[in-house]
N, C-alpha and C positions, 0 to 999 in steps of 0.2 A: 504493500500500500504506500502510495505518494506521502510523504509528511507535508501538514499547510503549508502553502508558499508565503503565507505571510504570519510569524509567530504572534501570538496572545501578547496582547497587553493590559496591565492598569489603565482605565479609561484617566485616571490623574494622581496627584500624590496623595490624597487625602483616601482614596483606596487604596494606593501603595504601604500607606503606614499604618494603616488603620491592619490589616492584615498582616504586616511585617509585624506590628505591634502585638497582634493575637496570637502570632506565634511564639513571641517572645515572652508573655504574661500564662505562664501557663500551670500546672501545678507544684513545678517547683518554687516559683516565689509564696504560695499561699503555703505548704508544708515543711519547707524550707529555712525561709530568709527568718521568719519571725524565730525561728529558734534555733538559728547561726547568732542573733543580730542578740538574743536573751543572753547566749553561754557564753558571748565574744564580749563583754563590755559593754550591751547598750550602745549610746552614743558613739562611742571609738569603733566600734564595726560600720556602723551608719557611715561613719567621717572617711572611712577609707574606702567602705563601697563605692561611696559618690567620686573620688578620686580615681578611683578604678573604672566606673565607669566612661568617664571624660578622658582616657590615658589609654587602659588597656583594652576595653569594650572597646571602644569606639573605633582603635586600630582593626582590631578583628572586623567589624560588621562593614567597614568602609571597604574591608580589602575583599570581601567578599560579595558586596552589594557590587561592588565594582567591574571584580571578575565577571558577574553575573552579563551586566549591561553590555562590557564590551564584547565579550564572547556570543552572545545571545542563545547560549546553551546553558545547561543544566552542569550539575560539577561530575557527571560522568564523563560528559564528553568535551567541558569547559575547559579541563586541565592538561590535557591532553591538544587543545588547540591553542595556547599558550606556551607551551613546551614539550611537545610529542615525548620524550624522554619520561615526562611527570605524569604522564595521563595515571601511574596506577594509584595517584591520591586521589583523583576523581572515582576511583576503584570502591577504596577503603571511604570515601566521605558518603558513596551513596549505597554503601553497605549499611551504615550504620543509622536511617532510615530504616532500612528492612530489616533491622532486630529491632527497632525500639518500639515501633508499631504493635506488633502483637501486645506486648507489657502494658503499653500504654491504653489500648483499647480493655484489655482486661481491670486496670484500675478504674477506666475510665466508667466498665461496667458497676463496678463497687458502689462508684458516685448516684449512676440511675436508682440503682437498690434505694440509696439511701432517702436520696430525693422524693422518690414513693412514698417511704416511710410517711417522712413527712410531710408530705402534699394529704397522705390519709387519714391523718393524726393517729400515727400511731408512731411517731420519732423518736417519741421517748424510751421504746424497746430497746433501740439500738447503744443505749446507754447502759443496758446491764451488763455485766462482766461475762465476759467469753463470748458476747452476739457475734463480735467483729470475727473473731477465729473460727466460730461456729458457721457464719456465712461463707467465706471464702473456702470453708473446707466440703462447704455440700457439694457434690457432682456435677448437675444442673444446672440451679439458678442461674451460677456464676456465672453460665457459658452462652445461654440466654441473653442476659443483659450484656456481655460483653459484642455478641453478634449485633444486638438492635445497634449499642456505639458506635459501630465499627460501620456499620449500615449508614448511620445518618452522617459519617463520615464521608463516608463513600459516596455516596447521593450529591455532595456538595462539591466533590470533586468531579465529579462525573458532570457536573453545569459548566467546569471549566472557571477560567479563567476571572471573566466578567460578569457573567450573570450567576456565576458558584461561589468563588473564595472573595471576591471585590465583595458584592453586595451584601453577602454572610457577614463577613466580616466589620460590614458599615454599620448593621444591626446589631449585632451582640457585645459591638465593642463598647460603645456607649451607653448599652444597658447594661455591661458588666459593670464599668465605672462606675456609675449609678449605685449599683447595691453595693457595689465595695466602700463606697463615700458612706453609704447610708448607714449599714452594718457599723462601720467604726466609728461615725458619733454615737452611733446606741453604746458602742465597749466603752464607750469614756462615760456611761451615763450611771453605769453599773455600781452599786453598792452592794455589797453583802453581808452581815455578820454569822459567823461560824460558830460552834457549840458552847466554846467558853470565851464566846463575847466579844472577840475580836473582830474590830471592823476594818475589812480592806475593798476599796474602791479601785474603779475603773482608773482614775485620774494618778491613783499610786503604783498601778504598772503603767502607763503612760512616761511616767518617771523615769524607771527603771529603763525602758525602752529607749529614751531620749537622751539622760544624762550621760555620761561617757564616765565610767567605772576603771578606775586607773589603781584602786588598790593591789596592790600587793603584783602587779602588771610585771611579769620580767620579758627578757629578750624573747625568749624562748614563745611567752603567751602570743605576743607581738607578733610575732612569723605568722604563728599557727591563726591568728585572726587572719592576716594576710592574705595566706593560703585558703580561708577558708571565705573570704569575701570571695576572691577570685575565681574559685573552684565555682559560687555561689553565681556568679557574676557570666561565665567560660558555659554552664549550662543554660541561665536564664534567657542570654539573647541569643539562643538557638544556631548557634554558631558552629562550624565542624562538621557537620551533620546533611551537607548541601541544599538543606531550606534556603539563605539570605542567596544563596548563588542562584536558585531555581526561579525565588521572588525579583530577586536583584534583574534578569533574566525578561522578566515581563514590563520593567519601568523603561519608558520613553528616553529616548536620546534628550529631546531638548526639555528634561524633567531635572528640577536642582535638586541632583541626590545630595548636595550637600546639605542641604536644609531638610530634607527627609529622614536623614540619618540623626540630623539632632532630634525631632519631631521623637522619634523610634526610640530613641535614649533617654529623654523625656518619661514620653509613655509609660514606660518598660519601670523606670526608675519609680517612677509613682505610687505604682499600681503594687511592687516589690513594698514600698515607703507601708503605702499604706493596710494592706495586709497584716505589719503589726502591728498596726494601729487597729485592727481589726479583730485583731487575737490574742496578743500578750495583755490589755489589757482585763481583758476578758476572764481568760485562764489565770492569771495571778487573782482577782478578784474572788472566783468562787475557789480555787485549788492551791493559792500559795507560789509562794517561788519553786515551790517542786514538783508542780504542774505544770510548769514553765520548759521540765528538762527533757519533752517528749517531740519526736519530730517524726517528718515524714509519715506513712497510713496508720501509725498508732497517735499521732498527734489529730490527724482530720476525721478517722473513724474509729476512735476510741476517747481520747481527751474531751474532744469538743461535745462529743453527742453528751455526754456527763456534764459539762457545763449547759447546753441548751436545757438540761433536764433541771437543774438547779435555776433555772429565771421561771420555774413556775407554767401556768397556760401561754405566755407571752412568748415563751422559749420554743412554742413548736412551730411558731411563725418564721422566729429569729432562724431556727434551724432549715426550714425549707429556704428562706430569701440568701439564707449560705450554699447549701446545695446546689441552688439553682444557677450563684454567681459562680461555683467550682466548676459543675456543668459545661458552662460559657465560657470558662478560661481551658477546661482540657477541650471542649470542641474546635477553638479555634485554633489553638496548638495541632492536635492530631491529623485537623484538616491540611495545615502545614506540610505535617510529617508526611502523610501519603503524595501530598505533591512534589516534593521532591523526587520520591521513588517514581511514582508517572510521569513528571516530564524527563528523567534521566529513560526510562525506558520507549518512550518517545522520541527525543532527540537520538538515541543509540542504534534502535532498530527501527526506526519510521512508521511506530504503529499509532492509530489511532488514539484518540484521548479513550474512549469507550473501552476498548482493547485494552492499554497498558492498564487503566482504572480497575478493569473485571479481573488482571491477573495478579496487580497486589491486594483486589480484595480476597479473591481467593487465600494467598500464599500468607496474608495476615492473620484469614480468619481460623485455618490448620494450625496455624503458630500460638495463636490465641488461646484455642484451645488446651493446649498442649501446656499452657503458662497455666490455666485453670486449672487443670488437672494435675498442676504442679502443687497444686495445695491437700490434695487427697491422692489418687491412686498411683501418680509420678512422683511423689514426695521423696526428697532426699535430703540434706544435710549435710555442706560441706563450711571449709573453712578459705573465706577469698584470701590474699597476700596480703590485703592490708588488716585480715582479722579479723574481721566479722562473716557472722555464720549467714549462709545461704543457701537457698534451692534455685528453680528455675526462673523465676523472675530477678532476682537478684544476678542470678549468673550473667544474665542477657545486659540488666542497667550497667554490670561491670564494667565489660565486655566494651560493653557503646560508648560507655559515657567514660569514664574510665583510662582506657587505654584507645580506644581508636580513635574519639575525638581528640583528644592531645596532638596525638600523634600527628592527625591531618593537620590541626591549626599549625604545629611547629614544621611541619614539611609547606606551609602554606608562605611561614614568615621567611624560611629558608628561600624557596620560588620568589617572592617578591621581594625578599630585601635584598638577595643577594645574588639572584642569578639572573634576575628579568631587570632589579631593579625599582628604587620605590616612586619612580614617574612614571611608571606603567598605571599605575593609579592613581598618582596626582594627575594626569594629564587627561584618563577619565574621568575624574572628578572635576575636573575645571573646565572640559570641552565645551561647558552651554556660558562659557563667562562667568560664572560665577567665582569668586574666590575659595578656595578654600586654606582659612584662615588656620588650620592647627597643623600645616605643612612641615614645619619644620619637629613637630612632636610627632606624628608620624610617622617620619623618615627614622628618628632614634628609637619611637616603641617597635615598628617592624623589624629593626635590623637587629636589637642589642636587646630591650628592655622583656620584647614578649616572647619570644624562645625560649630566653633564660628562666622568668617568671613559669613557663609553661613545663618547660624540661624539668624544673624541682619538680612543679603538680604533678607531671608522670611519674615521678622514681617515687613520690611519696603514695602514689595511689598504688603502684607496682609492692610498696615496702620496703623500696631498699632504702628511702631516706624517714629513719624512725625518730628521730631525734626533735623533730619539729610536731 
């Protein structure tokens, strides 16, 4: 079959970032950031996220938004027409799409469950001890609601370009923000007293969250916050993974990606911001600072569903308009993730949108499976290098996230700072006239700053550097 003679594009920037944004806002800022940003100091993780983001974010997403544009391919076949020699990073960046999909569609099923719940009033089940491990370990359900996400992923993909991932994305993005703004002034509203009389408020983890905790701070903490904004920072804006290259890919020539990329950074940073503003205070309020120390699916489906249960009747509202906004940030990420995998199989093998759509809904929804099943009949128990225990979904997030993203972004900064060159992307960036003003911070994050930053995250996610 002919591929279109003329590629998809964002009908303008405001679909451009509204979708590059939905991918970047996705479940790791809301189970994540608020409990890197709790353990890291508060405010000193904040202070250097933000830094991170303007410095070493911004190198990544520009060099790939970039790639994108000028190549007008996807990162299978993008890197590869930059330097025939490097195509096998295009290999490895759109591999790792096709592992994280399945996982991601399976959490994403966790999320529908819950959402039911509470949409039926009955959310408050999901709060009793062993629901969470009791659901993910049934057979069925899981595999159900993971298929229906995976479905209405696919649907949105399958509309393409413009009337699919644009318009989706124009919708849910501004309703997500919405309930994200709404949710965390109700956290700051929160009071509670506990059995022997102790009252803590929404406004005193608010504190916690904000002020910058320097006690007892040595070198050592300092890294590890570092490493852990960054690591925080390296997933969140979907970078590695050949998303920003696939999106990047569909933005017009005479479109100022320079002001889109802040717009994106923005977003992203906000919606990260406000998340704990959303959650820490909340959790400290009814559960203390040692309700504080839970992250990732015991933090969203085990933590939280015990605080909705504790605001009383009010709390099963609170808990669906959460749901609902987690929903909105894994749809719009997910829809992301398959579009990479579709337009790299598209641009490779010249198949149809319909075509490449039908073969990674297929090869997701086996995979999917087989992640559900990881909780009951496929269950294992191993131990990853950097320590912590896992089965088949953890193996996969490794895997992806881990060790191949690294790996792609530092063969990425290798490729452009040093073998192509870093006016290979200033010169796309500045083609429609516009300046791009952080030229000369670029030139030193690509060549020197973000390899090096990126080469410790791998040896430390590898294990071999334990010390930090």
């Amino acid at each position: 079959m002919q591929q279109e003679k003329k590629r998809n594009s964002f009908s303008g920037s405001i679909g451009f970032v509204m979708a590059a944004a939905g991918s970047a806002v996705g479940l790791g800022n809301i189970w994540r950031f608020p409990y890197l940003a709790a353990k890291d100091g508060g405010g000193l993780f904040l202070v250097i996220y933000l830094i991170l983001v303007l410095t070493f974010g911004f190198t990544l997403l520009t060099t790939e938004i970039a790639i994108g544009r000028k190549t007008k391919q996807s990162s299978l076949t993008a890197y590869k027409m930059l330097k025939p020699k490097w195509g096998f990073l295009g290999v490895i960046a759109s591999l790792v799409p096709v592992i994280i999909m399945p996982y991601y569609c399976a959490i994403g099923g966790w999320v529908v469950k819950y959402l039911i719940m509470f949409a039926t009033g009955s959310g408050f089940e999901t709060a009793a001890d062993g629901y969470f491990t009791g659901y993910i370990s049934q057979q069925w359900e899981p595999i159900i609601w993971m298929a229906v996400f995976l479905l209405v992923s696919a649907f949105v993909v399958f509309r393409g370009v413009n009337h699919g991932i644009e318009s989706f994305s124009k919708i849910l993005m501004p309703i997500l923000l919405l309930l994200v703004i709404g949710i965390a002034v109700f956290s700051l509203t929160i009071s509670y007293t506990d059995a022997d009389g102790t009252v803590r408020t929404g406004l005193e983890g608010l504190k916690i969250y904000l002020i910058p905790d320097f006690e007892g701070l040595t070198v050592k903490q300092f890294f590890t916050t570092l490493l852990d904004a960054m690591g925080q920072l390296f997933f969140s804006l979907s970078v590695a993974m050949g998303i920003m290259i696939a999106y990047g890919s569909y933005v017009k020539d005479d479109a100022n990606m320079v002001k889109s990329i802040n717009q994106i950074e923005i977003f992203d940073t906000l919606v990260a911001f406000l998340s704990g503003v959303m959650i820490i205070p909340a959790v400290f309020a009814f559960m203390g600072r040692e309700g504080m120390s839970s992250s990732g699916p015991s933090l969203m489906f085990v933590s939280l569903p015990k605080v909705f249960a504790e605001m009383g009747p009010v709390g099963n509202v609170i808990g669906f308009l959460f749901f609902a906004m987690v929903l909105f940030a894994a749809l719009t990420s997910s829809v992301s993730i398959m579009e990479a995998v579709v337009s790299s199989l598209m641009d490779k093998f010249h198949l149809t949108r319909l075509r490449a759509a039908a073969i990674e809904t297929v090869v997701a929804l086996i995979a999917g499976v087989v992640v559900c099943l990881g909780y009951n009949g496929l269950y294992f128990n191993i131990t990853l290098p950097n320590g912590s225990a896992a089965q088949i979904l953890d193996v996969m997030d490794y895997i992806s996230n881990n060790i191949m993203m690294p790996v792609v972004a530092i063969g990425t900064c290798i490729l452009i700072g040093w073998v192509l060159g870093p006016k290979t992307i200033i010169d796309e960036a500045e083609k429609t006239g516009h300046k791009f003003h952080r030229r000369s911070l670029y030139q030193f994050m690509i060549r020197f700053a973000a390899p090096i930053l990126l080469l410790i995250l791998l040896l430390k996610s590898l294990g071999i550097i334990t010390f930090i």
